[in-house]
DOVEXBA-208194 format. One line per field, with one value per atom (N, C-alpha, C): residue number from 1; residue in one letter; x, y, z. Coordinates in Angstrom, 2 decimals. Layout:
<kegus>
num	[NUM:...] $
residu	[a:...] $
X	[X:...] $
Y	[Y:...] $
Z	[Z:...] $
</kegus>
This chain:
<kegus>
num	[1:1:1:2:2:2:3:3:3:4:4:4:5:5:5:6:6:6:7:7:7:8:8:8:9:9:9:10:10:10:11:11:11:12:12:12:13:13:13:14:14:14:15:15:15:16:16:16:17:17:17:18:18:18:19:19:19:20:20:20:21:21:21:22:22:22:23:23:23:24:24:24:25:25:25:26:26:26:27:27:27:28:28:28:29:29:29:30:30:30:31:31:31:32:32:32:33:33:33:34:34:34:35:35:35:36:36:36:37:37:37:38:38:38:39:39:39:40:40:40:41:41:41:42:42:42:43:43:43:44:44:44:45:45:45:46:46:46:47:47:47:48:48:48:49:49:49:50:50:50:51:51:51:52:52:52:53:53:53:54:54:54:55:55:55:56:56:56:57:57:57:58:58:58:59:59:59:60:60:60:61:61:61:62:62:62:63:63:63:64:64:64:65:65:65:66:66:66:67:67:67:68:68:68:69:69:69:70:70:70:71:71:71:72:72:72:73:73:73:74:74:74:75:75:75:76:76:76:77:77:77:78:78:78:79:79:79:80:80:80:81:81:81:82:82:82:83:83:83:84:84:84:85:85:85:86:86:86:87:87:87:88:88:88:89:89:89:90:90:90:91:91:91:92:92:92:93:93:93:94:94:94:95:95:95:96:96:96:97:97:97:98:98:98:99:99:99:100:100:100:101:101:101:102:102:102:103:103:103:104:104:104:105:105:105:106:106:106:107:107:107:108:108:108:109:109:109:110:110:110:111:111:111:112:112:112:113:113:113:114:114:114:115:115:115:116:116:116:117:117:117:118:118:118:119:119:119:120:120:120:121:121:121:122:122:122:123:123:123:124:124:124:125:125:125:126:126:126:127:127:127:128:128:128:129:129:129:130:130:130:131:131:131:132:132:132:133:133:133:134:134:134:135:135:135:136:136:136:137:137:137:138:138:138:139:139:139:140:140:140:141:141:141:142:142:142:143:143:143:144:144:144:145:145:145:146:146:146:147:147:147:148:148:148:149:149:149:150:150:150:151:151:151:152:152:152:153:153:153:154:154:154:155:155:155:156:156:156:157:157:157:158:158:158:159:159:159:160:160:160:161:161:161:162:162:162:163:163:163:164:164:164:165:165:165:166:166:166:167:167:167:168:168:168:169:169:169:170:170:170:171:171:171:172:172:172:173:173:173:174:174:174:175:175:175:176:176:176:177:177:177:178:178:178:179:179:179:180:180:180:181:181:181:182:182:182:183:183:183:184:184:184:185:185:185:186:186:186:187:187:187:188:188:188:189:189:189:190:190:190:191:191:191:192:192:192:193:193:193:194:194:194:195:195:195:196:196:196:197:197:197:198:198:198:199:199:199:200:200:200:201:201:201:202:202:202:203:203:203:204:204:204:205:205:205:206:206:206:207:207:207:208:208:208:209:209:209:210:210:210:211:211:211:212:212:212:213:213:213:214:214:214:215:215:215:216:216:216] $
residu	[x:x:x:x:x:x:x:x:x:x:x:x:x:x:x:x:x:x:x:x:x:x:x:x:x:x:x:x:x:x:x:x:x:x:x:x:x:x:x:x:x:x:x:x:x:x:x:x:x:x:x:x:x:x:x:x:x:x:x:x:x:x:x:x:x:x:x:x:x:x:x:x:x:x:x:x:x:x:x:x:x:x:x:x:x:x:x:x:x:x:x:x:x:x:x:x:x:x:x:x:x:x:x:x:x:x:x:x:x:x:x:x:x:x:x:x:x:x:x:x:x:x:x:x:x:x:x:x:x:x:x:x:x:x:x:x:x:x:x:x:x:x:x:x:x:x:x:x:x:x:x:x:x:x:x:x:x:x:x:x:x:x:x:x:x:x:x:x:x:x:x:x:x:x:x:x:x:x:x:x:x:x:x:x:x:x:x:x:x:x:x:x:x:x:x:x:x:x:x:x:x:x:x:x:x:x:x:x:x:x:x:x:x:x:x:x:x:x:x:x:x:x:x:x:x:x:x:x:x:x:x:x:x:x:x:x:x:x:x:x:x:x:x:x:x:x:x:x:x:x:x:x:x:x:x:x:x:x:x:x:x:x:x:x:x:x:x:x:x:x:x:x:x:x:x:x:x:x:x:x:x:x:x:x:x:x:x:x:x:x:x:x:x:x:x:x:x:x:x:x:x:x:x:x:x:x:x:x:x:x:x:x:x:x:x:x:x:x:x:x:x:x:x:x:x:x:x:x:x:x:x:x:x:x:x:x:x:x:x:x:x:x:x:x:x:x:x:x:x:x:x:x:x:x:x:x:x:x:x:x:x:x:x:x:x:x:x:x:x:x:x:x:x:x:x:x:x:x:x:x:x:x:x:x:x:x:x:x:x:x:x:x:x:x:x:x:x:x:x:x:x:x:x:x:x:x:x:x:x:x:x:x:x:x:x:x:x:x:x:x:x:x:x:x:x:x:x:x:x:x:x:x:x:x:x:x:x:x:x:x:x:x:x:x:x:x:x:x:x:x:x:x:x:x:x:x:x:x:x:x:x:x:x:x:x:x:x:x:x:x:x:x:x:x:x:x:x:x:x:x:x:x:x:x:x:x:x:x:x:x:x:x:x:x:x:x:x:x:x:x:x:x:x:x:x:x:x:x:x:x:x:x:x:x:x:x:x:x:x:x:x:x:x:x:x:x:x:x:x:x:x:x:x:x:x:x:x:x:x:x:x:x:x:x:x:x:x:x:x:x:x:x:x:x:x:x:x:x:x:x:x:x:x:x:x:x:x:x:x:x:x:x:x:x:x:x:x:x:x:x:x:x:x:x:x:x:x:x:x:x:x:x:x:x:x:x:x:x:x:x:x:x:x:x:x:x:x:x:x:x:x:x:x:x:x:x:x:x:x:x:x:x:x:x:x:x:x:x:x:x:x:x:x:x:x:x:x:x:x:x:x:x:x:x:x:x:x:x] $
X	[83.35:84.50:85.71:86.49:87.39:88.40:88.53:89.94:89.91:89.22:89.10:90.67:91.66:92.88:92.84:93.22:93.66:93.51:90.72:90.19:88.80:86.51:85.99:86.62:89.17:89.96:89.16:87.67:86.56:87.18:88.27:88.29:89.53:91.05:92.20:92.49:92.20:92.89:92.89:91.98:91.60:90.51:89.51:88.24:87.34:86.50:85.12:85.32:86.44:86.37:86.70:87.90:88.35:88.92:89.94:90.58:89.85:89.11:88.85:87.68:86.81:85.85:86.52:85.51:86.29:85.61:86.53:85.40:84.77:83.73:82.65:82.85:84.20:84.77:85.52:85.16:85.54:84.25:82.86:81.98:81.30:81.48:80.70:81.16:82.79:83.52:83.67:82.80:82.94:81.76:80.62:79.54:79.82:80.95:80.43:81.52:82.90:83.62:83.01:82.50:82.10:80.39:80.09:78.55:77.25:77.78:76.74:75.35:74.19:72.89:72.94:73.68:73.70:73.08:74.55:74.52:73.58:73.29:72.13:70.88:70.91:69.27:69.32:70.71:70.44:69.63:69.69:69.13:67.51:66.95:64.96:64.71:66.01:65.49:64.97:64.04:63.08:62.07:61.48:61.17:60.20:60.62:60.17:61.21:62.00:63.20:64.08:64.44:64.97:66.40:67.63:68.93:69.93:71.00:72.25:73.79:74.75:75.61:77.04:77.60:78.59:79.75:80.70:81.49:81.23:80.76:79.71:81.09:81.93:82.66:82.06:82.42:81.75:80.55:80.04:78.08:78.06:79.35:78.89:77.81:77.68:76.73:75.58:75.97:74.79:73.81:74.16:73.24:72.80:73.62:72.65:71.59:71.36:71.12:69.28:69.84:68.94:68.11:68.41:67.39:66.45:67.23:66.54:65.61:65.88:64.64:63.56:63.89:62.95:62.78:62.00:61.87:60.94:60.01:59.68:60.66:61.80:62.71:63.55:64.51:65.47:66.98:68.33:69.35:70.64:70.99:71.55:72.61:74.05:74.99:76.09:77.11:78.02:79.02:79.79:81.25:82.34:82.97:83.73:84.44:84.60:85.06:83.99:84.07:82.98:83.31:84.46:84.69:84.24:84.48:83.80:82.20:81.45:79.82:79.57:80.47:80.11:79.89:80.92:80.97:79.96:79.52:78.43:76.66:76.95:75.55:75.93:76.90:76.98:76.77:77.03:76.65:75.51:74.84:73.23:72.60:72.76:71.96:72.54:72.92:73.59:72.75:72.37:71.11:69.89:69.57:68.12:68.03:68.46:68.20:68.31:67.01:66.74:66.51:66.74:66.35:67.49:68.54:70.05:70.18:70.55:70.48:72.20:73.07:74.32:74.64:75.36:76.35:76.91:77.64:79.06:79.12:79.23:80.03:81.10:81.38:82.41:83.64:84.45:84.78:84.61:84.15:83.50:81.74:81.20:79.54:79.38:78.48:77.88:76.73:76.21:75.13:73.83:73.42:72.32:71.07:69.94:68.56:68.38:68.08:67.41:66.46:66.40:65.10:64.42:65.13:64.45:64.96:65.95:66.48:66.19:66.08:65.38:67.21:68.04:69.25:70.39:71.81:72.77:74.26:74.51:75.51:76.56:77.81:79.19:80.46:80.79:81.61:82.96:83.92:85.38:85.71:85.34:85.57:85.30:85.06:85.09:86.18:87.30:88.78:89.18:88.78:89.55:88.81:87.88:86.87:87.67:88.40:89.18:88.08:87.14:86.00:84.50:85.48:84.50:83.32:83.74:82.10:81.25:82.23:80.97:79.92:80.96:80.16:78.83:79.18:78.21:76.93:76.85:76.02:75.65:75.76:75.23:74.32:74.65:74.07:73.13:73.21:72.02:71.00:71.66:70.15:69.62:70.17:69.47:68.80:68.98:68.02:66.82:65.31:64.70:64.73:63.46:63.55:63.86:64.62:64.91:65.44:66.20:66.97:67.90:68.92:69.95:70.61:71.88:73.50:73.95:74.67:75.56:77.31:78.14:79.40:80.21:80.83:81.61:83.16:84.51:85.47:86.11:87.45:88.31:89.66:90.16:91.14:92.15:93.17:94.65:95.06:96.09:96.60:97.35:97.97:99.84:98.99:97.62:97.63:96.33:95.87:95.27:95.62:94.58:95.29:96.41:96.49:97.16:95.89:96.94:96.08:95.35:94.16:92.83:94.32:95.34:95.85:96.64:97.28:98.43:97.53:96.10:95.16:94.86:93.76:94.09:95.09:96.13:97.80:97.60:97.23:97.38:96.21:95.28:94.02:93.13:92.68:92.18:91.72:90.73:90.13:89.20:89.33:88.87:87.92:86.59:85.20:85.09:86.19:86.40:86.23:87.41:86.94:85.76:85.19:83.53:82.71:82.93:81.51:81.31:82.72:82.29:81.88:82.40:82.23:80.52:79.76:78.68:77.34:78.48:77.36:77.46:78.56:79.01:78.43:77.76:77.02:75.51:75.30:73.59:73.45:73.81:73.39:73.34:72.36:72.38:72.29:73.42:74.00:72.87:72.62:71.44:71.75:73.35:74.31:75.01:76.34:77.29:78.00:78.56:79.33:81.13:81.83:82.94:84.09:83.52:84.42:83.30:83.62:82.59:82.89:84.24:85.81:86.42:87.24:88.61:87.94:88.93:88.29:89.10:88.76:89.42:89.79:89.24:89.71:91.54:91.65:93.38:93.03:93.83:93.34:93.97:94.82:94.89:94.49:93.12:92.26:90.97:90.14:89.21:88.27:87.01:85.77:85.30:84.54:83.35:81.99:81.10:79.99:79.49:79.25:78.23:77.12:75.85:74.52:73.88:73.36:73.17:71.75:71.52:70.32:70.31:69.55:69.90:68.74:68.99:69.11:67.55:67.36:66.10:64.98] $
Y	[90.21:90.19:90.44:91.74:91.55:90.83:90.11:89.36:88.58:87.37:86.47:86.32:86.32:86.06:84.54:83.97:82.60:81.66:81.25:80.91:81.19:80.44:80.11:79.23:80.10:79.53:78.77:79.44:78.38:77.01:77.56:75.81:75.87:76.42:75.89:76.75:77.22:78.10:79.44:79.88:81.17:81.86:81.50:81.96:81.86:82.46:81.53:80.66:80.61:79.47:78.24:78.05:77.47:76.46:76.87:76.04:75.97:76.30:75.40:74.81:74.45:74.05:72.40:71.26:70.22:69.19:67.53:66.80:66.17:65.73:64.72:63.69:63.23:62.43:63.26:64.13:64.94:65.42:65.61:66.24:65.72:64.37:64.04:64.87:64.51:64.62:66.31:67.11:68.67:69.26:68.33:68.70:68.90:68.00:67.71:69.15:69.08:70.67:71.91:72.04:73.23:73.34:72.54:72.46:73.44:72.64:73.10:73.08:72.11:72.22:73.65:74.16:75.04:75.94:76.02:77.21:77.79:76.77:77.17:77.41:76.69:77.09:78.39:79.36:80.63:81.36:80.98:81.96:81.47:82.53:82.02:80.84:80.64:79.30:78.87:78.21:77.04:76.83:76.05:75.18:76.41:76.21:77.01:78.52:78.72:79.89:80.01:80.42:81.02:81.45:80.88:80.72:80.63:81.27:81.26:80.88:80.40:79.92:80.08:81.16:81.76:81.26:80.69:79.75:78.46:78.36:76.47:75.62:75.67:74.22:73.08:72.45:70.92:70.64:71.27:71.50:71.35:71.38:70.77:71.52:72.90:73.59:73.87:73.92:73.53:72.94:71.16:69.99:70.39:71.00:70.94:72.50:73.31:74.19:73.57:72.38:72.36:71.28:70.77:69.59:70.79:71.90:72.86:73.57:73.86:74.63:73.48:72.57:71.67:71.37:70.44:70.76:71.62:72.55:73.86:75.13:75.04:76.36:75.75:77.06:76.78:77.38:76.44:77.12:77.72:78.80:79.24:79.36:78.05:77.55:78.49:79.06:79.87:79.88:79.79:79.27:79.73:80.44:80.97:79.69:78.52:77.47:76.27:76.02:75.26:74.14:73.76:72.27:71.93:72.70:72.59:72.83:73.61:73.61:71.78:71.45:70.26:69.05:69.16:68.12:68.36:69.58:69.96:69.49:69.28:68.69:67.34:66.57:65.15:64.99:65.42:65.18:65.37:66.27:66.75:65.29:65.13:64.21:62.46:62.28:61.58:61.25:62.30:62.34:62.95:62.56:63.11:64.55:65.21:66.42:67.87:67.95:69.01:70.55:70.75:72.47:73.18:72.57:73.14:74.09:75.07:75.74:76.12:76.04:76.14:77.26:78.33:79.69:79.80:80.12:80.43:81.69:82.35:83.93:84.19:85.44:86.29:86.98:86.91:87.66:88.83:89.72:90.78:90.60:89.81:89.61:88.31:87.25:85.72:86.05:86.70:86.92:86.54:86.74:86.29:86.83:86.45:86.73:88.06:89.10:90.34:90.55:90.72:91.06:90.02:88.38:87.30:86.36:86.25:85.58:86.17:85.02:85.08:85.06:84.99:84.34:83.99:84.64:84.43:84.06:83.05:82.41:82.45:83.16:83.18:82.71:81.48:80.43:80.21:80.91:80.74:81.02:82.33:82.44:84.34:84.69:86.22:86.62:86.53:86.87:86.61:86.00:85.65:86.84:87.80:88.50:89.91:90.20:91.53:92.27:91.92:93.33:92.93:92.93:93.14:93.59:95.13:96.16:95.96:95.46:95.42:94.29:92.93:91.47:92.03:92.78:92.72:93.75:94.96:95.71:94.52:93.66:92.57:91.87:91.35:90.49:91.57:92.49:93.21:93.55:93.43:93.64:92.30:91.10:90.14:89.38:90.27:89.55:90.64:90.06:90.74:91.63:92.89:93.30:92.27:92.82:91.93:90.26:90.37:89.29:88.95:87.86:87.58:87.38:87.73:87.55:87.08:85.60:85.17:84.55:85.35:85.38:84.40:83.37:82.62:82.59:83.16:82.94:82.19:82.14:81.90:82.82:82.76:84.08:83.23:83.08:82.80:83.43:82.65:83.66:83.99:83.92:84.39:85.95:85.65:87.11:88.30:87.52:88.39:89.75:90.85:91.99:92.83:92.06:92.39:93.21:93.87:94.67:93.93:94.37:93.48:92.73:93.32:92.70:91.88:91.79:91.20:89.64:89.86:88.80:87.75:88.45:88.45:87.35:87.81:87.28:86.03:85.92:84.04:83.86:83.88:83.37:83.22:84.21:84.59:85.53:86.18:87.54:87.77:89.15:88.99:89.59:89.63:89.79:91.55:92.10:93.59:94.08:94.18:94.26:93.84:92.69:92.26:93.35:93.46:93.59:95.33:96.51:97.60:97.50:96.54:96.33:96.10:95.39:94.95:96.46:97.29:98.65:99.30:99.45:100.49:100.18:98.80:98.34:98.08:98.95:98.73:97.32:96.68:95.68:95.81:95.65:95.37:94.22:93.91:92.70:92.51:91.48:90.62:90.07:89.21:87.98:88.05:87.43:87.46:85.91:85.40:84.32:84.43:84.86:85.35:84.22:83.17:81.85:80.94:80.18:79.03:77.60:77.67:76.79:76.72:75.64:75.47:75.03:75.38:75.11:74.05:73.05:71.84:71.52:71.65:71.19:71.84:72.60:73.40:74.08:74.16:75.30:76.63:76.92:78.16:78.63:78.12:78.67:79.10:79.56:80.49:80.29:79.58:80.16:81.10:82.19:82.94:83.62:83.65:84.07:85.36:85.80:87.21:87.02:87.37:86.96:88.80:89.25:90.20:90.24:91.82:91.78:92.76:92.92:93.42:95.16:96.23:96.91:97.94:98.37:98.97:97.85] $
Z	[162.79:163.60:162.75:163.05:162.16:162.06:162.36:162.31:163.28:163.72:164.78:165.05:164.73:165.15:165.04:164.51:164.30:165.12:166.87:167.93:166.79:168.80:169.79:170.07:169.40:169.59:170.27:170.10:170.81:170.54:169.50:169.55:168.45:167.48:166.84:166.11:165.50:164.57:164.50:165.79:166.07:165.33:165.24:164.76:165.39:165.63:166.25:167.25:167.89:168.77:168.75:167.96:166.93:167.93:169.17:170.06:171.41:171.39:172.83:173.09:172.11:171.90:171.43:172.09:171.89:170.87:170.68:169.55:170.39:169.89:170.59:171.29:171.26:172.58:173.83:173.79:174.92:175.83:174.74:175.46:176.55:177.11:178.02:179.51:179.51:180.31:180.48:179.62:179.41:180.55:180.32:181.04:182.23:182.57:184.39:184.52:184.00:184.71:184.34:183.16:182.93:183.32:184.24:184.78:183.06:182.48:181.91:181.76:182.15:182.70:183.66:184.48:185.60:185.28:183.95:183.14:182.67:181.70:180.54:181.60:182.50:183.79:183.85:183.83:184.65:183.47:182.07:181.42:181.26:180.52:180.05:179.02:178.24:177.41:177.21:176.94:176.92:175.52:175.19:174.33:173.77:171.54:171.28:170.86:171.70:171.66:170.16:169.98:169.24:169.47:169.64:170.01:168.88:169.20:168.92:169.33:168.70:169.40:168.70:168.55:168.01:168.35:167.65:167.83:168.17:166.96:167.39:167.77:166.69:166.62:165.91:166.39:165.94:166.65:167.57:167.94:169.53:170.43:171.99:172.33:172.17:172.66:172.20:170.81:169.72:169.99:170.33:170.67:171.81:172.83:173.70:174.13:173.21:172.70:172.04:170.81:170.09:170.95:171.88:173.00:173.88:174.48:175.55:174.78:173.05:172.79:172.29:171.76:171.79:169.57:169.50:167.51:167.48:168.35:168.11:167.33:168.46:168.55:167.53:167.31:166.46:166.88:166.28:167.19:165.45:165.73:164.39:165.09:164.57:165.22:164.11:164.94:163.52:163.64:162.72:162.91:161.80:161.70:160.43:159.42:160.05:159.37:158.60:157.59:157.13:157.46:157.49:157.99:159.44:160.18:161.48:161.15:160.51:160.80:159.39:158.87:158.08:159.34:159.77:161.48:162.52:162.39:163.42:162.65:161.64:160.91:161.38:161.13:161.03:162.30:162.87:164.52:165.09:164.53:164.73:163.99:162.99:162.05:162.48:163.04:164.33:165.60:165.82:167.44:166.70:165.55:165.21:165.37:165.77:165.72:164.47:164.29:162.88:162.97:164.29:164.44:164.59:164.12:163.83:162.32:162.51:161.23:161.16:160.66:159.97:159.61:160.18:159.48:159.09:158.40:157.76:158.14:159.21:159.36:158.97:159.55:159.00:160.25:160.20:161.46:162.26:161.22:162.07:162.03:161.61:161.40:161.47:162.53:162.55:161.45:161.12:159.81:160.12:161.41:162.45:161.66:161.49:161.26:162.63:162.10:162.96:164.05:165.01:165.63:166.34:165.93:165.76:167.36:167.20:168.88:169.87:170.92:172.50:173.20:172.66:173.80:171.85:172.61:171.86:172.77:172.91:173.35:172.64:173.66:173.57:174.22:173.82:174.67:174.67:175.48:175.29:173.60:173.42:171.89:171.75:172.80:172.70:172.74:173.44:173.59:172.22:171.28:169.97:168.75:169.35:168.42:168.47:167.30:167.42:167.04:166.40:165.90:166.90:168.70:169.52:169.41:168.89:169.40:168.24:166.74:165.53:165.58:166.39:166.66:167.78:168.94:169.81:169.35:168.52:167.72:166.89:165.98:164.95:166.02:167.27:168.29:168.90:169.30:169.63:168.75:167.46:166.14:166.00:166.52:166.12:167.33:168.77:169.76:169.69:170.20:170.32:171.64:171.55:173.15:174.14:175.32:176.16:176.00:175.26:174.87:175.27:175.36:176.70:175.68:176.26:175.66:176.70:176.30:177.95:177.43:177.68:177.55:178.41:178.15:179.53:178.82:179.32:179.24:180.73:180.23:181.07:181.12:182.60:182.97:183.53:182.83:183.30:184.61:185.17:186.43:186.05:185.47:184.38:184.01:183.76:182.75:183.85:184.74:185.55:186.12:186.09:185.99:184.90:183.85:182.90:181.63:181.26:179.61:179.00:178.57:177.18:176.47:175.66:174.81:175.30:176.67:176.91:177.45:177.89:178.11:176.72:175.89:174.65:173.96:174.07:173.11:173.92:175.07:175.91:175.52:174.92:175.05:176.08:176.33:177.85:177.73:178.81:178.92:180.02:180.57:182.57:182.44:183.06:183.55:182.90:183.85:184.03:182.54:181.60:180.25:179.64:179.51:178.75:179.37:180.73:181.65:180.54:180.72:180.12:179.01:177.88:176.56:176.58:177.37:177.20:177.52:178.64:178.60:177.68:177.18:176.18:174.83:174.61:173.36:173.81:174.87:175.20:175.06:176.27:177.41:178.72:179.61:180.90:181.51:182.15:182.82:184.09:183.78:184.61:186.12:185.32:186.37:186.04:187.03:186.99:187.81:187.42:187.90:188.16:189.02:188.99:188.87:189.76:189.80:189.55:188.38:187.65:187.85:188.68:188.48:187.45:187.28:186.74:185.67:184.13:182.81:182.77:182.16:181.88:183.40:184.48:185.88:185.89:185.32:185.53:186.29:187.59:188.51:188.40:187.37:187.14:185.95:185.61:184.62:184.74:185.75:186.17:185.13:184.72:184.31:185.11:184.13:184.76:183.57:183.92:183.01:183.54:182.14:182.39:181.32:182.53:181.75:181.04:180.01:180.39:179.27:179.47:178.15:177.09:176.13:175.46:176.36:176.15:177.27:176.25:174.62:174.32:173.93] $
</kegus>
């Protein structure tokens, strides 16, 4: 990614998801708005898999990542900040859980093992990826045939209908943009979720997901 811009503002500083990804006293209260069991149901997951989670943060999705594949599967959590994947071990090793494997990416490359993932998860942290098309080519070499990529942002109303960049600059980004980005890098979109509800329960902040696959 070239230049995460200072995000998985996912979660603060603009990397990976840097800001909106939250700490572990937030995550209970994360599950119920952002329905995540729902979520993760729509894709093939399951015990054994082989997963990714690009813009870990401090692990919300991670953990629950590394419970759905089971201590079979394994989940390669990545995060351009080491201080955040240091917090995402302590937290794993916290709930027993050992099938967490730790990244240090790059902004234009998560440094994913090839060929090898069933499913690569992207969480309120794509809008912060200026080297879009090089991140989603790296993610298509590292799912296997028919492998799922599932993207979930959120869309401001201030910036709806507005330019990739003028979306972008608020931290935000609308269905319409990902959805071409995802053909144009050989994926075919599976699902689609248009209104997911309100992120953080703000009602002028729109979740929505796009499920798709990897398309040779």
């Amino acid at each position: 990614m070239t230049s995460v811009r200072s995000f998985l503002i996912l979660f603060m500083g603009s990397v990976f998801g840097l800001q909106a990804q939250y700490t572990e006293s937030d995550w209970e209260e994360r599950d119920q708005w952002m329905k995540t069991n729902a979520v993760l149901s729509m894709t093939a997951v399951g015990s054994g898999d082989k997963v990714a989670d690009i813009g870990c943060h401090e692990g919300y999705l991670s953990i629950h990542l590394a419970r759905k594949v089971s201590e079979s599967g394994r989940v390669f959590a990545v995060d351009i900040r080491e201080d955040r994947l240091q917090k995402l071990r302590a937290n794993a090793h916290d709930r027993n859980l050992g099938n967490i494997i730790t990244i240090l990416g790059e902004t234009d490359n998560p440094k994913l093992p090839e060929g090898d993932l069933d499913a690569v998860f992207i969480f309120d942290t794509y809008h912060e990826m200026d080297a879009h098309e090089e991140i989603l080519q790296h993610v298509k070499r590292a799912l296997k045939p028919g492998g799922q990529l599932m993207i979930m942002e959120k869309l401001k109303d201030w910036v709806r209908g507005k330019s990739r960049e003028q979306q972008v600059s608020s931290h935000s980004l609308g269905p319409e943009y990902v959805r071409e980005e995802l053909k144009q890098a050989g994926f075919t979109i599976i699902s689609e979720i248009e209104d997911h509800g309100d992120w953080e329960r703000e009602t002028d902040k729109q979740m929505w997901i796009i499920l798709a696959e990897k398309s040779d």
